[in-house]
MISE-752031 format. One record per residue (C-alpha): x negated, y negated, z. Coordinates in pm, whole numbers, always signed. Layout:
<marlos>
      u      v      w
      X      Y      Z
...
</marlos>
This chain:
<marlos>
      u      v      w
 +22514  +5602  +9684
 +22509  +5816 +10006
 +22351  +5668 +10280
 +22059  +5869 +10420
 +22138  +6181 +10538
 +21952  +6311 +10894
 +21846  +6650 +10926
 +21869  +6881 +11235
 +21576  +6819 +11341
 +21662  +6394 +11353
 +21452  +6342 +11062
 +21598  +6087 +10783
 +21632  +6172 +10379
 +21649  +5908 +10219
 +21865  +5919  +9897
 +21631  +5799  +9653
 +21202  +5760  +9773
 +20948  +5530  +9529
 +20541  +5440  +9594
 +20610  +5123  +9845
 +20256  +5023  +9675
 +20386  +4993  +9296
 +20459  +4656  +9188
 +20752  +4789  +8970
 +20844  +5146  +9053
 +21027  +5306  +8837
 +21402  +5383  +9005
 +21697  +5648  +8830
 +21933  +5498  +8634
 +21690  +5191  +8520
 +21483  +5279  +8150
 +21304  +5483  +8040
 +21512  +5684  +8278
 +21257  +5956  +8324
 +21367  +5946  +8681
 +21751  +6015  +8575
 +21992  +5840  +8368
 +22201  +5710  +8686
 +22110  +5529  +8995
 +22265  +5758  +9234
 +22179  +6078  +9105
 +22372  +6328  +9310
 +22393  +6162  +9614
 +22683  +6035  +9499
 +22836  +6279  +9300
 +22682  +6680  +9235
 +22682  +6787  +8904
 +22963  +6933  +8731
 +23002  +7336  +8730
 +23118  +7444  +8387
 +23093  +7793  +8308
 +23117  +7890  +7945
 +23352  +8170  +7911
 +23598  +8339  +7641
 +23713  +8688  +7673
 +23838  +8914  +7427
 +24219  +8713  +7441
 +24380  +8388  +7468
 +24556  +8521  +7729
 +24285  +8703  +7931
 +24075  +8402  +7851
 +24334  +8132  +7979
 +24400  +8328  +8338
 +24012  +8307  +8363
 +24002  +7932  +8351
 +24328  +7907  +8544
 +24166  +8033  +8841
 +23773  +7897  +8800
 +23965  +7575  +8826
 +24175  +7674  +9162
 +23806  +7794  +9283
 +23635  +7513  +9227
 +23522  +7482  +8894
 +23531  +7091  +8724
 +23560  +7154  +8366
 +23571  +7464  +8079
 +23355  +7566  +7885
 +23533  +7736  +7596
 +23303  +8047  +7403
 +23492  +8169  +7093
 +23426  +8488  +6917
 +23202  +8520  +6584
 +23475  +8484  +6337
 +23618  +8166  +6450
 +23276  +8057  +6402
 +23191  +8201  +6042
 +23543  +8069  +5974
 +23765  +8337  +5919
 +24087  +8447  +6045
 +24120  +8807  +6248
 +24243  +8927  +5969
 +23964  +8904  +5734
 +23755  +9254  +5611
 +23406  +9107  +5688
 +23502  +9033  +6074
 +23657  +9451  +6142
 +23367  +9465  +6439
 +23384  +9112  +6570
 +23709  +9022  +6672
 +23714  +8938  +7033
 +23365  +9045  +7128
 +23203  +8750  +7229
 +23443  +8537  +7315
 +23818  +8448  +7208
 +23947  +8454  +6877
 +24106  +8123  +6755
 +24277  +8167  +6406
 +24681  +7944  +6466
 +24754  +7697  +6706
 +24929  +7941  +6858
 +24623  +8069  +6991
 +24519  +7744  +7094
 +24822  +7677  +7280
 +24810  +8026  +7474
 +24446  +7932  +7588
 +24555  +7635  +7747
 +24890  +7727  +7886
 +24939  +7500  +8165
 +24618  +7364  +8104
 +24677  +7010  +8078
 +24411  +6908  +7863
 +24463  +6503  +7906
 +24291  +6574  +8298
 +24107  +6873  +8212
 +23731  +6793  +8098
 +23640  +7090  +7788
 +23364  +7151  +7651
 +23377  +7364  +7328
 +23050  +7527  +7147
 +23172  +7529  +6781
 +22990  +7421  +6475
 +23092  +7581  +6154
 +23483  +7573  +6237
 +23436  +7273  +6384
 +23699  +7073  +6205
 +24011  +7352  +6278
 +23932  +7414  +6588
 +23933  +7032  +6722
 +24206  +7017  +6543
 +24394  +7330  +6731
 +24290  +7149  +7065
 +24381  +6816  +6993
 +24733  +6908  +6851
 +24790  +7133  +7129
 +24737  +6840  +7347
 +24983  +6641  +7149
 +25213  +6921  +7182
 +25163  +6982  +7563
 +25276  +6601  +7571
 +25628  +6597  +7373
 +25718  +6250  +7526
 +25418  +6114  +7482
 +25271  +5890  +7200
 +25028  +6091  +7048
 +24724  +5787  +6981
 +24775  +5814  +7410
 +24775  +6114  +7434
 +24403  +6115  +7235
 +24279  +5846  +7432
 +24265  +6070  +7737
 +24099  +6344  +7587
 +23768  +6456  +7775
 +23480  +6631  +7682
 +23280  +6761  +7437
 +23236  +6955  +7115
 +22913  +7088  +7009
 +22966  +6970  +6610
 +22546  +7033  +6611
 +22502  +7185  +6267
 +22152  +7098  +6234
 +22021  +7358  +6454
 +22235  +7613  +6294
 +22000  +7631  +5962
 +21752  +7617  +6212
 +21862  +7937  +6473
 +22210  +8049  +6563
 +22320  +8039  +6212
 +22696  +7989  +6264
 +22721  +7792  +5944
 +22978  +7781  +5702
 +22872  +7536  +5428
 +22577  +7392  +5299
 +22366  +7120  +5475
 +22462  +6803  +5313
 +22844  +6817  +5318
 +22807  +6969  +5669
 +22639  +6631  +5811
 +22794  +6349  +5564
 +23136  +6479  +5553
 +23175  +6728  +5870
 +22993  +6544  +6121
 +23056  +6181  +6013
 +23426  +6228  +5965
 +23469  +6362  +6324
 +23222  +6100  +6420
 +23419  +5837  +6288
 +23762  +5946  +6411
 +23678  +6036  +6777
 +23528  +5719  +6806
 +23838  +5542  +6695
 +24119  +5762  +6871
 +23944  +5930  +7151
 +23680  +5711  +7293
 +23671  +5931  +7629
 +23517  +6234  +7396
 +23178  +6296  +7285
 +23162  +6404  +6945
 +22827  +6608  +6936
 +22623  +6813  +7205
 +22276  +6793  +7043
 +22140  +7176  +7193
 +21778  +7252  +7256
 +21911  +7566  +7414
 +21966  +7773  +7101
 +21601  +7698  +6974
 +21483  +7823  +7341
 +21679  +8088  +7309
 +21513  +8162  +6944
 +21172  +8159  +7051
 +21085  +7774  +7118
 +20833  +7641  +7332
 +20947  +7330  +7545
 +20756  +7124  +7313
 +20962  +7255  +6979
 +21306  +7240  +7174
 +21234  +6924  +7294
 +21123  +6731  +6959
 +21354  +6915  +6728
 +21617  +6853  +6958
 +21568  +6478  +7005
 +21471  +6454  +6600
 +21830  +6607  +6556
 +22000  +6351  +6802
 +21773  +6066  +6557
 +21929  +6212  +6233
 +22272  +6217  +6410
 +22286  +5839  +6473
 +22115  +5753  +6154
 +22409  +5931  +5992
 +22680  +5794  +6186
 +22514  +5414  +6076
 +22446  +5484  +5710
 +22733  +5730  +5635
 +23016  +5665  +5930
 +22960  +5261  +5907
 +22967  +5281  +6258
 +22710  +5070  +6515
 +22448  +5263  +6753
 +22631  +5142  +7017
 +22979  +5324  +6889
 +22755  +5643  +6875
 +22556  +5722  +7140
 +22655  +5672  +7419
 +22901  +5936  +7295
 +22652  +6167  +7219
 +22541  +6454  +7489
 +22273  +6680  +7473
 +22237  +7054  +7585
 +21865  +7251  +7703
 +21792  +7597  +7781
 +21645  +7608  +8128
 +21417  +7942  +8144
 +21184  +8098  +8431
 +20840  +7830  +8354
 +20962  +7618  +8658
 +20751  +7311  +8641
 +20765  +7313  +8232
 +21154  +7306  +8271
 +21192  +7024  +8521
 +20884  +6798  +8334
 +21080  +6900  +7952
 +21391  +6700  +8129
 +21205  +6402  +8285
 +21038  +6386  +7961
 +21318  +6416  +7723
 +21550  +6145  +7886
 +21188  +5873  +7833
 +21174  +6048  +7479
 +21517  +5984  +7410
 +21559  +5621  +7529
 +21234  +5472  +7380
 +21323  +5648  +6990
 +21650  +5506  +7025
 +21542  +5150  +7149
 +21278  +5130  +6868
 +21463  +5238  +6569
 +21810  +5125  +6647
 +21783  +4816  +6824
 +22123  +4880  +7059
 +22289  +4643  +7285
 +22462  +4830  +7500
 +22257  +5027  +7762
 +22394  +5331  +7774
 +22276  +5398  +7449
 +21953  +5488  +7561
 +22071  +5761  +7816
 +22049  +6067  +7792
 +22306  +6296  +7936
 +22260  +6662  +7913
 +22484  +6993  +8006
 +22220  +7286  +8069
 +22203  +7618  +8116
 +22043  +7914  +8242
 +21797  +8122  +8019
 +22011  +8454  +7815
 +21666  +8559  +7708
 +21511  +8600  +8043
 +21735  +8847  +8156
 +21655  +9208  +8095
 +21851  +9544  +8146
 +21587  +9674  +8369
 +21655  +9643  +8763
 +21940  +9444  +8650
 +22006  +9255  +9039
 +21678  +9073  +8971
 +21871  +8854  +8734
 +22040  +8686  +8984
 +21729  +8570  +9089
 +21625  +8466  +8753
 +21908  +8285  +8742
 +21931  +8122  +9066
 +21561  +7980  +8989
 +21650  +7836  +8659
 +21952  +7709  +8811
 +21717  +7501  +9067
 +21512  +7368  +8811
 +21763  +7193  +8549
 +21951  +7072  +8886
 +21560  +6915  +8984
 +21518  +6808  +8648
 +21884  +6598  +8626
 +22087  +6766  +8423
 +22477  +6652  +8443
 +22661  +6972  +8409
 +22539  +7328  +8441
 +22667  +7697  +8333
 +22453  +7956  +8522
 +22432  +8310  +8332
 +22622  +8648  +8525
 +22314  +8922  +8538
 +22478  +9156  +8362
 +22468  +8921  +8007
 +22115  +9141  +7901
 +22362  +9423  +7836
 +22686  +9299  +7781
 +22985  +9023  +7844
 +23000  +8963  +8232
 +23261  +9089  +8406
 +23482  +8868  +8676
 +23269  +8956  +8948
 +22971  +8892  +8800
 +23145  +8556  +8655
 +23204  +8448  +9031
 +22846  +8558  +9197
 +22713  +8323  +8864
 +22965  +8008  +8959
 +22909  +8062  +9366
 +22536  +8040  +9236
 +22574  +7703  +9172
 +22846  +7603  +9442
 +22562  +7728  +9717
 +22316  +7489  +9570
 +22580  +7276  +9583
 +22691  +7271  +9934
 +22417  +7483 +10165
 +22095  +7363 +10023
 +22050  +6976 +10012
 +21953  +6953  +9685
 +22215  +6668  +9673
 +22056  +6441  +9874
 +21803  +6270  +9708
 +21741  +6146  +9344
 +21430  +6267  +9123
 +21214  +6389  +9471
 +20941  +6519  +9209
 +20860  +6160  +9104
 +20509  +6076  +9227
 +20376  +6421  +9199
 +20057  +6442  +9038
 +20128  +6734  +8880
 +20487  +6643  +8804
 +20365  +6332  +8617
 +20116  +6510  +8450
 +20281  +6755  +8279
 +20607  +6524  +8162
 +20335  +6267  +8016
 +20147  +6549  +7868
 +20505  +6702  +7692
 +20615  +6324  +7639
 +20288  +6279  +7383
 +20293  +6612  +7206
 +20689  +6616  +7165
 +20654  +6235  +7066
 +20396  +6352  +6824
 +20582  +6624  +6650
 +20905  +6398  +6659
 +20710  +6138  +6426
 +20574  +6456  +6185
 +20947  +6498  +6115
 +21015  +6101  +6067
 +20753  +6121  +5843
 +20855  +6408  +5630
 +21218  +6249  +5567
 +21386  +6300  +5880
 +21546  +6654  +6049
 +21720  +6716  +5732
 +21447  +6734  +5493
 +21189  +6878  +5720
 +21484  +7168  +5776
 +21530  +7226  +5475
 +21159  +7221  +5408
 +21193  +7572  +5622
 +20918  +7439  +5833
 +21132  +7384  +6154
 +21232  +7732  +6163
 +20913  +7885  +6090
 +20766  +7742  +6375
 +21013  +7832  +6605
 +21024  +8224  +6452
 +20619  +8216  +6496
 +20695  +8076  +6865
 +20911  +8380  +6947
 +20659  +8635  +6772
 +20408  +8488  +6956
 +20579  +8513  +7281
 +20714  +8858  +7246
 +20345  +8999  +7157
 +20221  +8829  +7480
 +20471  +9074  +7654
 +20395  +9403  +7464
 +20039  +9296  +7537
 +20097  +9276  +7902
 +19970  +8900  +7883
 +20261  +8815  +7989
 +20481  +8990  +8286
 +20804  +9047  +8326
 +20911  +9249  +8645
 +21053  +9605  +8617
 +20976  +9565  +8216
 +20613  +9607  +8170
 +20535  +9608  +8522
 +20682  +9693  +8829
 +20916  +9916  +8677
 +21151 +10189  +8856
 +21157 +10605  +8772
 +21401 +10694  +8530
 +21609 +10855  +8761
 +21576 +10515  +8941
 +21674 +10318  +8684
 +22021 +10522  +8617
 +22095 +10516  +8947
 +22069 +10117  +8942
 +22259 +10087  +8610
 +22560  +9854  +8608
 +22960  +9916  +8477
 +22977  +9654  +8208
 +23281  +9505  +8038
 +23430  +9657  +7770
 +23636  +9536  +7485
 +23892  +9742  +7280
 +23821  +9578  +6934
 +24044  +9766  +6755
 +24342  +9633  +6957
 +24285  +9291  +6995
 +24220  +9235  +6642
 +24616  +9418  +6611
 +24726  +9169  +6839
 +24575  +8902  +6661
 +24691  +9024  +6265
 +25003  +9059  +6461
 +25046  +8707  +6545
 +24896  +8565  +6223
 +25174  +8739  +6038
 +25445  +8620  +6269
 +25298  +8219  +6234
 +25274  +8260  +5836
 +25595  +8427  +5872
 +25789  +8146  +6116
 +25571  +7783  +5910
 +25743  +7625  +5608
 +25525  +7751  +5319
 +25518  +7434  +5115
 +25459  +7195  +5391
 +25143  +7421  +5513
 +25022  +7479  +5103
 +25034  +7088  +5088
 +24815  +7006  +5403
 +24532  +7280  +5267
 +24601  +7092  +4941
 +24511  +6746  +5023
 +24240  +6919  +5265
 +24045  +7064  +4967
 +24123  +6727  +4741
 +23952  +6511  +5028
 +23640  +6776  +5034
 +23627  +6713  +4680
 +23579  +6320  +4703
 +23231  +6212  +4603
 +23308  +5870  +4841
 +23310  +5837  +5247
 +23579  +5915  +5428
 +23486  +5897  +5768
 +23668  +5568  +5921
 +23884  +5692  +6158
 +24170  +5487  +5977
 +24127  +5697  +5622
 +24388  +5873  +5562
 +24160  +6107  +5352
 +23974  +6133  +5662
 +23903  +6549  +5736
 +23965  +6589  +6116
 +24250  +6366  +6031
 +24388  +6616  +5767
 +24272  +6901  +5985
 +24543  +6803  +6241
 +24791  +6764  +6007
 +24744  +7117  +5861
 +24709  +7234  +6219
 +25096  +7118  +6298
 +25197  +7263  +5962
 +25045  +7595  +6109
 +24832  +7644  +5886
 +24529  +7887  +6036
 +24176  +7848  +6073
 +24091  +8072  +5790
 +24302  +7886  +5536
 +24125  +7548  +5664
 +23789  +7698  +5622
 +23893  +7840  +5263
 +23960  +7510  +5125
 +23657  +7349  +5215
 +23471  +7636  +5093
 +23665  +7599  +4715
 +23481  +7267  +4707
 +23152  +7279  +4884
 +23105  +7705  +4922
 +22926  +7879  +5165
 +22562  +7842  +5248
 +22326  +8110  +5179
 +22024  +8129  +5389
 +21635  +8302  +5255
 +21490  +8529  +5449
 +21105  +8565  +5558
 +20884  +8736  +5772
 +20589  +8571  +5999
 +20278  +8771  +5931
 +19979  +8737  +6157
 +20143  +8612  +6459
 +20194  +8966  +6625
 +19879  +9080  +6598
 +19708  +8797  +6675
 +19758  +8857  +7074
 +19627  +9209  +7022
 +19271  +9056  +6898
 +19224  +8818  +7150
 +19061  +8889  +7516
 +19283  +8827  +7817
 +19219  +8871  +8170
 +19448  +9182  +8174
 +19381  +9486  +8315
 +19602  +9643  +8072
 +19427  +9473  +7786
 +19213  +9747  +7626
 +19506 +10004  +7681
 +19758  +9781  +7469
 +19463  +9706  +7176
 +19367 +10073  +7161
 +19747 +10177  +7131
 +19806  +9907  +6844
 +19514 +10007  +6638
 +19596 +10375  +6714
 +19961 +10299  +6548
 +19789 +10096  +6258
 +19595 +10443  +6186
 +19887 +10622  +6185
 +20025 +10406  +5925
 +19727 +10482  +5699
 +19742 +10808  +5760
 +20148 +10783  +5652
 +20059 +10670  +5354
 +19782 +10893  +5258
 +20075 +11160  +5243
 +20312 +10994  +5144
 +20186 +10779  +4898
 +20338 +10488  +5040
 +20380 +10265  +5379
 +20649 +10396  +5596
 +20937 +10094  +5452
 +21223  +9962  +5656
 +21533  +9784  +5616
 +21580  +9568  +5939
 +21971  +9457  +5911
 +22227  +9296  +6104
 +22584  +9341  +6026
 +22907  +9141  +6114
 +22917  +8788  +6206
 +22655  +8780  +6464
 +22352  +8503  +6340
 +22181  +8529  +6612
 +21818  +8701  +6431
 +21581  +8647  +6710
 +21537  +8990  +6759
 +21588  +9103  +6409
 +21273  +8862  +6294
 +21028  +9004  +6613
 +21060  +9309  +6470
 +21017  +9256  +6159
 +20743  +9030  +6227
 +20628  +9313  +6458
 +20641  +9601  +6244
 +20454  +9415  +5936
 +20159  +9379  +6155
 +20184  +9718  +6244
 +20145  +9840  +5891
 +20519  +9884  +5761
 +20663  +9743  +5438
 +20948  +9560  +5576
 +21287  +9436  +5407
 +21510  +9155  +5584
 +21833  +9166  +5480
 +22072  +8850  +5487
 +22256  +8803  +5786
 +22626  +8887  +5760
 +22628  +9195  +5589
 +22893  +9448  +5563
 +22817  +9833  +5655
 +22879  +9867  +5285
 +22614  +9612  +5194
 +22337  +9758  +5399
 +22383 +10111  +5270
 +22364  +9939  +4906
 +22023  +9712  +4977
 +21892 +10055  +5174
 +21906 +10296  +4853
 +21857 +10016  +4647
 +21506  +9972  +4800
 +21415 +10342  +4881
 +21333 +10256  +5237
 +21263 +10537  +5482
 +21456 +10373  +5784
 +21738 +10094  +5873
 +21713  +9892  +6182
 +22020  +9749  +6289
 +21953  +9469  +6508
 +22304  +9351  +6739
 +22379  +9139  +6988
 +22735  +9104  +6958
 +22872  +9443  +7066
 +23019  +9472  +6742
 +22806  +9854  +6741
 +23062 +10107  +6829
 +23252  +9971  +6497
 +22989  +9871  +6234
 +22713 +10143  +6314
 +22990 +10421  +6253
 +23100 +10242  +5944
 +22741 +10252  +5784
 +22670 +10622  +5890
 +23032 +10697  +5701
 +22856 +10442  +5381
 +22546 +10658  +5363
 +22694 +10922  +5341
 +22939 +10863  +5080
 +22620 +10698  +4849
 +22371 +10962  +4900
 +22203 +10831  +5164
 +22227 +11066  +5443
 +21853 +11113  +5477
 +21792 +10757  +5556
 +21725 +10722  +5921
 +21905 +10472  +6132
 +21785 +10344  +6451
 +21934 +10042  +6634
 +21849  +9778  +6888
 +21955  +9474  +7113
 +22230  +9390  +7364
 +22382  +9747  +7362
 +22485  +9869  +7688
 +22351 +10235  +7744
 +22729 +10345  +7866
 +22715 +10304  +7477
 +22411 +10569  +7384
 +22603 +10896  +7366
 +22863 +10744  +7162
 +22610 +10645  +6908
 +22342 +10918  +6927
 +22596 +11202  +6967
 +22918 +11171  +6975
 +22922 +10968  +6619
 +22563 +11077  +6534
 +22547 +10707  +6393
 +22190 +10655  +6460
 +21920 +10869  +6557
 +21692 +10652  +6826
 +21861 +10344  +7080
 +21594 +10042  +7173
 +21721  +9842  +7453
 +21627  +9514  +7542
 +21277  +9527  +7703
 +21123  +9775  +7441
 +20800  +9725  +7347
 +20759  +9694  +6946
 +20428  +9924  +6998
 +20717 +10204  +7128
 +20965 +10146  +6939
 +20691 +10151  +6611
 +20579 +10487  +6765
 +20941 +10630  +6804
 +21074 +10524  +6467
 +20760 +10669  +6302
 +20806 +11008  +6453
 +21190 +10986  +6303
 +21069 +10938  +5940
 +20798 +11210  +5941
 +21027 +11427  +6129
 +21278 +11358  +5849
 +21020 +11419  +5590
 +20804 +11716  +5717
 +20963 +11923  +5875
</marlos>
């Protein structure tokens, strides 16, 4: 620990303070670890700066991390693009708009092998978010590794291996959606076979990063992430015991966790406190471990996506730099702090580095180093993490009691709660409840605004998904075919087994196989495919949250703006009548999202948002083709399709519908879009392609955009 540290002004910090008057204070590092989960904090060592990148390339991507690492930076964080996630290979028709776009595409271990080029991975911490590839893609990395070590015996080669893979497929039926199969074979074959063989051959990796930050990111209040994040880290262990036949103490201390940190400052700091004492007293009393560091929990955070808007786009930095503050005051072990430009699209190098230097400031000009936990004997501070601690503890033991995470899932209760959180949250804002600078108040002149507007990365699609069909070819082209057909044999054949085959020592084990088909090149995609022959691919229901919208309309605030918002809503919900008084029907929509992108955050506000309002609304399943849209659209007679994206797949798939419509009759159907789409992007889409007739960028209000999309259809059907 570092001895205390004395200011300019002679004045002695002390690295770690307690009440002298306690008989038994609490101290970090000693349970229930509310105060941290080590003694020393950071006054021994900071936290580690990993920033989660992937651009549109191995290549690209590798030069990135190369140099992060000269500048500073103590471990990657690896984000791969949509179709590595959904499982498919570049090469696939339902991933055309997807390749490359959020992050690098991974379908050979070529690819692999590219992104870590002089890399070497056996002193390189790396953190990977991957959940519904997970099995190829740790297999890719850790046969890469093998491979980067020719002279090497491979079992040593494993046992060096640091850091993490996210392998958290619970929250995926529950948010991000990056799925492949269906629940039960995802946790008691997927998750308990890497379970059991990382914790046999690479004891220095942690097989699952249990993420809170996803449900944030959905709509969850610090209560919901919190409980359904620690009731996911329960059903985690309690598989690895019953299904894995491994002991608590084989499991978690391997496991990590991962929280959103947004702008509620206090909220975000107690949520941590209070998550670590959540954490450690569940595990204590239903698992009975022996070894101590069972009970910690260690978390990698980051910075809010959600709270970053395209208006006055510099004030993001500040957003950030205050989250930042407040997962570094509330202990968190790692950190990746969002670049300001994310509200619009992927962040550019130099908005990468301002977002690093963020944290390397805090780092070295601020202090915030010197002393462990300084919040602890705050009244307020203890307040509010005892207050969180009861009501998270108390929804924690309504799951218990409902089965576990997996039933109560399954149940769709978890992720109607978090979808009525959201609605709740985003009516708050159209409502002016709730303010968020330069959005609904504060806000610049138009001409203003464009003159603030910021250059944001683009990606050729087109040609990195060449490059990539390119080099899948050549690897089919260069494996031996029989070897590779053998590996996805036994692959599918293990799948098929009724029994375990976890132990890291089972040869039928499916990371195992996974690395064997990996060195027999086969790709991602063929992996994927024969797992999907024996479990297929999960198919999700859609539903909308009624009531929740319009609930913050009907009830008084202190708001000046208050009456003004209520009269506009009920001014739209006569409009609607009046609609269908000529019509004969409710103006309907179709609110769609296309490609691989799950994320349906926004997709769900608005429908949510628009029932309220008065509209018939139609969700369609997430995944869709262009094709597939234009089918469910004319298939349902709506007036409109809203195409909700987040993935900058737009400047392919909106085109491609338009193109759909057309061909099936549907050129009268009016197509508006909204999301993460940079406005560089409006002209293309409004004019140049004519693919959609209205843009809604982040920060509309669903009262505008209601207004705006109903003066489309009647323009379309009146005049």
């Amino acid at each position: 620990m570092r001895s205390e540290r004395l200011t300019p002004e002679g004045i002695a910090i002390q690295p770690v303070y307690w009440d002298l008057r306690g008989d038994q204070p609490e101290m970090p590092g000693i349970f229930p670890y509310t105060r941290g989960p080590y003694a020393t904090m950071y006054t021994a060592k900071p936290w580690t700066v990993r920033q989660y990148a992937g651009f549109s390339t191995a290549e690209e991507s590798n030069a990135f991390y190369k140099a992060n690492l000269a500048a500073g930076q103590q471990g990657l964080s690896v984000a791969f693009d949509l179709p590595t996630h959904r499982g498919y290979d570049s090469d696939h028709d339902r991933v055309v708009g997807d390749v490359g776009m959020a992050g690098v595409p991974i379908s050979t271990l070529k690819d692999m092998n590219i992104l870590f080029d002089e890399i070497d991975l056996t002193k390189v911490s790396v953190s990977m978010t991957m959940n519904g590839a997970v099995l190829p893609v740790l297999a890719f990395y850790i046969q890469t590794a093998i491979e980067q070590n020719p002279g090497k015996d491979p079992k040593e080669v494993l046992k060096q291996l640091r850091g993490t893979i996210q392998n958290d497929v619970l929250k995926e039926f529950m948010v991000r959606n990056t799925y492949i199969y269906p629940p039960e074979p995802s946790i008691n074959r997927v998750i308990a076979d890497i379970m059991g063989f990382t914790s046999m051959h690479m004891p220095k990796f942690n097989s699952i990063s249990i993420s809170g930050y996803h449900m944030q990111e959905a709509g969850a209040d610090a209560i919901l992430e919190m409980a359904f994040t620690i009731a996911d880290g329960i059903e985690y262990i309690r598989t690895a015991v019953n299904n894995a036949d491994l002991k608590v103490d084989e499991v978690a201390p391997r496991l990590s966790f991962f929280w959103a940190v947004g702008l509620n400052y206090y909220t975000e700091i107690a949520k941590m406190r209070a998550a670590r004492r959540l954490w450690a007293t569940l595990v204590k009393e239903k698992f009975q471990p022996e070894n101590e560091k069972s009970l910690l929990l260690r978390t990698h955070s980051q910075t809010s996506g959600y709270s970053l808007t395209e208006a006055q786009p510099m004030n993001n930095i500040i957003r950030t730099t205050i989250e930042a503050i407040a997962a570094v005051q509330g202990g968190t072990q790692s950190l990746h702090t969002n670049s300001y430009d994310e509200a619009v699209g992927l962040p550019t190098q130099q908005t990468a580095r301002v977002a690093r230097n963020t944290q390397l400031i805090l780092q070295e000009e601020t202090g915030i180093c010197d002393v462990a936990d300084p919040w602890a004997g705050s009244y307020m501070m203890e307040s509010l993490t005892d207050e969180l601690y009861d009501k998270a503890l108390a929804l924690v033991q309504e799951v218990e009691e409902f089965g576990g995470m997996t039933r109560y899932i399954s149940s769709g209760s978890a992720k109607l709660r978090i979808e009525e959180s959201a609605t709740r949250k985003q009516a708050r804002i159209d409502s002016k409840q709730e303010v968020i600078v330069g959005v609904n108040k504060y806000r610049l002149s138009e001409e203003m605004e464009k003159a603030e507007a910021i250059d944001v990365l683009r990606i050729e699609n087109t040609k990195v998904r060449e490059k990539q069909v390119a080099r899948i070819l050549e690897v089919k082209a260069s494996r031996d075919k029989g070897v590779a057909e053998a590996a996805l044999k036994r692959i599918e054949f293990s799948a098929r087994m009724s029994g375990s085959t976890s132990r890291g020592d089972n040869p039928d084990n499916l990371l195992q196989l996974c690395v064997e088909a990996a060195a027999a090149r086969c790709t991602l995609g063929e992996m994927s495919d024969a797992m999907e022959r024996a479990w297929g691919r999960h198919v999700p229901t859609s539903s909308v949250v009624q009531g929740a919208y319009s609930a913050s309309f009907t009830t008084q605030t202190k708001s000046g703006d208050f009456d003004t918002s209520v009269a506009e809503y009920e001014s739209i919900l006569k409009r609607v009548e009046q609609f269908e008084k000529k019509e004969g029907r409710r103006p309907r929509i179709l609110v769609a999202k296309m490609g691989q992108d799950g994320h349906d955050r926004g997709a769900k506000v608005i429908a949510s948002g628009f029932s309220d309002l008065g509209f018939d609304v139609d969700i369609g399943p997430l995944f869709q083709t262009p094709e597939e849209v234009a089918v469910q659209a004319l298939d349902s007679d709506v007036h409109v399709i809203g195409i909700s994206s987040q993935a900058a797949g737009h400047r392919t798939l909106l085109p491609a519908l338009k193109k759909e419509l057309e061909q099936k009759g549907g050129e009268n159907i009016v197509v508006v879009a909204g999301g993460v789409i940079p406005p560089n992007d409006y002209e293309f889409l409004l004019t140049e392609t004519k693919s959609c007739s209205a843009v809604f960028g982040p920060g509309t209000r669903i009262p505008d955009a209601a207004i705006k999309t109903l003066d489309l259809i009647e323009k379309n059907l009146f005049e």
